[in-house]
C-alpha positions as a printed NumPy array, in Angstrom:
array([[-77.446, -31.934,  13.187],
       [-77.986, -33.042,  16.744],
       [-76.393, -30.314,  19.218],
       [-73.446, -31.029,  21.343],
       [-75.804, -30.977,  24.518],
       [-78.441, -33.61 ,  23.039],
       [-75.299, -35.675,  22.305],
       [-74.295, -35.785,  25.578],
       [-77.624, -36.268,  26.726],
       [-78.09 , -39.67 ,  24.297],
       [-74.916, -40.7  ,  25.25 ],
       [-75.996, -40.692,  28.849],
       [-79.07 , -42.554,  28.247],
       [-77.759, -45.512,  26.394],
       [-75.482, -45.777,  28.927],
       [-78.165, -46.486,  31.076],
       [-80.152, -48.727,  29.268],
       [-77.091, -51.064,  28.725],
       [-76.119, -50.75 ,  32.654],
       [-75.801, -53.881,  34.207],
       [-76.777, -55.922,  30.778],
       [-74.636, -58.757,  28.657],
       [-74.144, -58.993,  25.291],
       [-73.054, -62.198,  23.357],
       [-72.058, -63.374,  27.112],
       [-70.06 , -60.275,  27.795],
       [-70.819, -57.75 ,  30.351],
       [-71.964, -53.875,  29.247],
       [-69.811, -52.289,  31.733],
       [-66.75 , -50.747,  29.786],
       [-68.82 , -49.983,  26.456],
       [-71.446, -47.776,  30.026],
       [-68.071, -46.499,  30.618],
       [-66.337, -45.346,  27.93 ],
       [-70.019, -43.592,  27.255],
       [-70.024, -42.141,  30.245],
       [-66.661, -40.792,  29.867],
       [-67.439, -39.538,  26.449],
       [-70.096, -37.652,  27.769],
       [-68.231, -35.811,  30.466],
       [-65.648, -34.945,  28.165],
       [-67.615, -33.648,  25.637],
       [-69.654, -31.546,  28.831],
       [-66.065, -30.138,  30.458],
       [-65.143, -29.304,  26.339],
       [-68.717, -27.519,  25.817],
       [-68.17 , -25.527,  29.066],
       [-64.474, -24.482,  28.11 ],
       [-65.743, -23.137,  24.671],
       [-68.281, -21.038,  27.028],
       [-65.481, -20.041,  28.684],
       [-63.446, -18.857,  25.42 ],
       [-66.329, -17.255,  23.739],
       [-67.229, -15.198,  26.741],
       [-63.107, -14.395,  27.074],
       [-63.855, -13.477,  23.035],
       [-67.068, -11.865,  23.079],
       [-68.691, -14.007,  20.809],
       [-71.949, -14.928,  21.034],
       [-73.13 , -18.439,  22.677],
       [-75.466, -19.181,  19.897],
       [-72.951, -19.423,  17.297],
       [-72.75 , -23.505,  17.971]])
């Protein structure tokens, strides 16, 4: 299973390749969006569960 970082990372990246491009006659630009957003969101959630596990001492390889 792909980790929450590499996620984020391929999320990123096909939000780059489909920057700027049209499908069926319809611009890319809220599917780069909502990928972009997804990202962040899952990056701000990944560094609050940092956040709790250090508050909890448990370790950070326990993803």
């Amino acid at each position: 299973m792909a980790s929450t970082r590499q996620i984020i990372t391929d999320l990123r990246a096909q939000a780059r390749a489909l920057d700027g491009r049209h499908l069926s006659g319809s611009m890319m630009d809220g599917v780069c969006r909502s990928l972009r957003r997804g990202a962040d969101e899952l990056d701000r959630l990944l560094g609050e569960l940092a956040m709790l596990r250090a508050f909890a001492e448990i370790p950070g390889d326990a993803e």
